[in-house]
N, C-alpha and C positions, 0 to 999 in steps of 0.2 A: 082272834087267835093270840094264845099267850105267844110273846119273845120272852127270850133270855139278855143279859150283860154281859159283858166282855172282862172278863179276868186276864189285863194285859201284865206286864211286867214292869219292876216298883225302879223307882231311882230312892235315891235318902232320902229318908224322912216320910215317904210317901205312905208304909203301913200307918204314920199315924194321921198324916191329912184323908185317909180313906177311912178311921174312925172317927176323927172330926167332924165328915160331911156323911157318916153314917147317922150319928148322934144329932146333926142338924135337919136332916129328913125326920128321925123318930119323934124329934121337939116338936116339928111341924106338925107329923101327921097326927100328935096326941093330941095338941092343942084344939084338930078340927073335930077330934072326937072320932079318928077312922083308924081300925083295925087293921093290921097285916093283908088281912083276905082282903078288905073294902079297897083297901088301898092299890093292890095288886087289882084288882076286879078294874078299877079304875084309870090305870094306867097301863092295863093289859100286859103283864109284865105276872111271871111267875112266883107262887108266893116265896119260893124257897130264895129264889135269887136275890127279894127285896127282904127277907131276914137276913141272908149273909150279907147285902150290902150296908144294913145297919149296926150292921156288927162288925163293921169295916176289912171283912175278908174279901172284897170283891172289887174292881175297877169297874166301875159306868163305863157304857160306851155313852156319848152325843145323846144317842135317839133313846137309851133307856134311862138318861137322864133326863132328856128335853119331856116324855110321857109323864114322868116320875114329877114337874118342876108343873108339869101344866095340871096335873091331879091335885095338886097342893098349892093352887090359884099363884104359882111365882113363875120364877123364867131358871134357866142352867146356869147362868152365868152367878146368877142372885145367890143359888145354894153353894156353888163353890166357890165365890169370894167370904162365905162367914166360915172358910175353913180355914182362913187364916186370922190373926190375931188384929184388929186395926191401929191396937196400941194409942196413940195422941185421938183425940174425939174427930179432932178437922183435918189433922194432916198423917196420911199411911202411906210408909215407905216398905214395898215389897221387894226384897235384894232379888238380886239374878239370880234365877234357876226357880226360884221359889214358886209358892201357886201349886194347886192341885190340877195336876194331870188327870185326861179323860180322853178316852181313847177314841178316834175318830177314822172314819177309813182312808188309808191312806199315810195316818201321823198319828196325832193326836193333838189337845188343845188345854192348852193351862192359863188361868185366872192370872189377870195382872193386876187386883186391888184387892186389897180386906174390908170386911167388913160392908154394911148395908149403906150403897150408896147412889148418886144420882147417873151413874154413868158405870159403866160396865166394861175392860177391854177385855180381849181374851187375845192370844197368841196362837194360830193353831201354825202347826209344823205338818210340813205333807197336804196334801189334798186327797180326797178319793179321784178314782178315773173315772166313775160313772156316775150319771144324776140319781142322787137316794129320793128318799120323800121331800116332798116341798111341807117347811112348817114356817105358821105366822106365830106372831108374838104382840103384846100390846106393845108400845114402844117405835121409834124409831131404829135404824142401826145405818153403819159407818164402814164401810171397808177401806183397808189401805193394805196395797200389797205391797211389799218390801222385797221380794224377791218369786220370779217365775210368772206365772200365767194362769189366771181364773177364768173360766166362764159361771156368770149369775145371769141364771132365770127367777125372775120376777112373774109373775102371774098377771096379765092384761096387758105389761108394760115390757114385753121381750123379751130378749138374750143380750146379753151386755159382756163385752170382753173386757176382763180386768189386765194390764201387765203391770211390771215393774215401775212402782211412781204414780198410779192412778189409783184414783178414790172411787170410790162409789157409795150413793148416800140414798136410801129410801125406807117408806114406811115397813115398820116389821110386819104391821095388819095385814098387808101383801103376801099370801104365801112365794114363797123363797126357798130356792136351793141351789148348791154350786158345785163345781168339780174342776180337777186341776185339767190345764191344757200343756202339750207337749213335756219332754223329759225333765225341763230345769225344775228342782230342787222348788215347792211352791214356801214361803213366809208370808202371812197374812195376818193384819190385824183386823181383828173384829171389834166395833165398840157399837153396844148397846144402851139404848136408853134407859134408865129404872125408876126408881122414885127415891125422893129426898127421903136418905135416912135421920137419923140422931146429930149426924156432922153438920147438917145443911143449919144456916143460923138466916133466917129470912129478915134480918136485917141488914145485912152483910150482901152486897150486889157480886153478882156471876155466881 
């Protein structure tokens, strides 16, 4: 069944990170040689909604970017850190506020690195209140909650209570999904695993 995307509400600057990371989808999907239709077909996602979002009239939600990220053999966090600029090869400084927003339920969730690299954070603001779909990912990932109360389910390995000051670290291959607990205000950081971009210099240790 096709879904649709969520057309949330822009802060500065944000009409032109949603034509950056529409332009960043279209790059991809030419290069694999897939169509609008193919593409939509693939990520089950309507084809009208995945022309407007390349034409950066439209806010991703998470799940119609995580379909969109996994159609085009990458991950969400991948496509919306090249919507910023990385500027130096090896060292990218992303001021506060910055980052493309994506709308999540609950908040939503903005990129905290430009450009393609070996680590992924993201920032999501808000949590959902119920369990959405569980998605895996190749990759490891990292949670660190900064403020409020998560529950992560993990797939064979539980329910795991996150609060404020607690980490949590497991395979992405695992599917995974989470949602806020009680009223505090949820702050979470999310770091994903990726693959060494252009920055990474394999003579250079860490």
């Amino acid at each position: 069944m096709a879904v649709s995307g969520a057309a949330g509400g822009t802060t500065d600057g944000e009409p032109e990170l949603r034509r950056r990371l529409g332009a960043v989808i279209r790059r991809r999907r030419k290069a694999m040689g897939l169509t609008l239709v193919q593409l939509a077909g693939r990520a089950e996602l309507s084809h009208p909604f995945l022309s407007q979002l390349e034409r950066g009239l439209v806010r991703p939600s998470m799940s119609s970017l995580h379909r969109i990220a996994q159609a085009l053999g990458t991950s969400q966090p991948a496509l919306m850190s090249q919507t910023l600029d990385p500027g130096d090869t090896r060292v990218g400084l992303v001021p506060a506020g910055e980052g493309m927003p994506v709308d999540n339920p609950g908040g939503s969730a903005r990129s905290l690195v430009a450009g393609t690299r070996g680590l992924y954070p993201m920032l999501f603001e808000g949590a959902p209140q119920e369990f959405g779909p569980a998605y895996a990912h190749d990759g490891d990932e990292f949670i660190h909650v900064l403020s409020g109360t998560i529950e992560v389910e993990i797939v064979g390995e539980g329910l795991h209570t996150v609060r404020t000051g607690d980490t949590l670290y497991y395979p992405g291959t695992l599917a995974h999904r989470w949602r806020g607990l009680g009223d505090e205000h949820v702050r979470a950081l999310f770091v994903q695993q990726g693959r060494p971009g252009p920055t990474h210099d394999p003579r250079r240790p860490g």
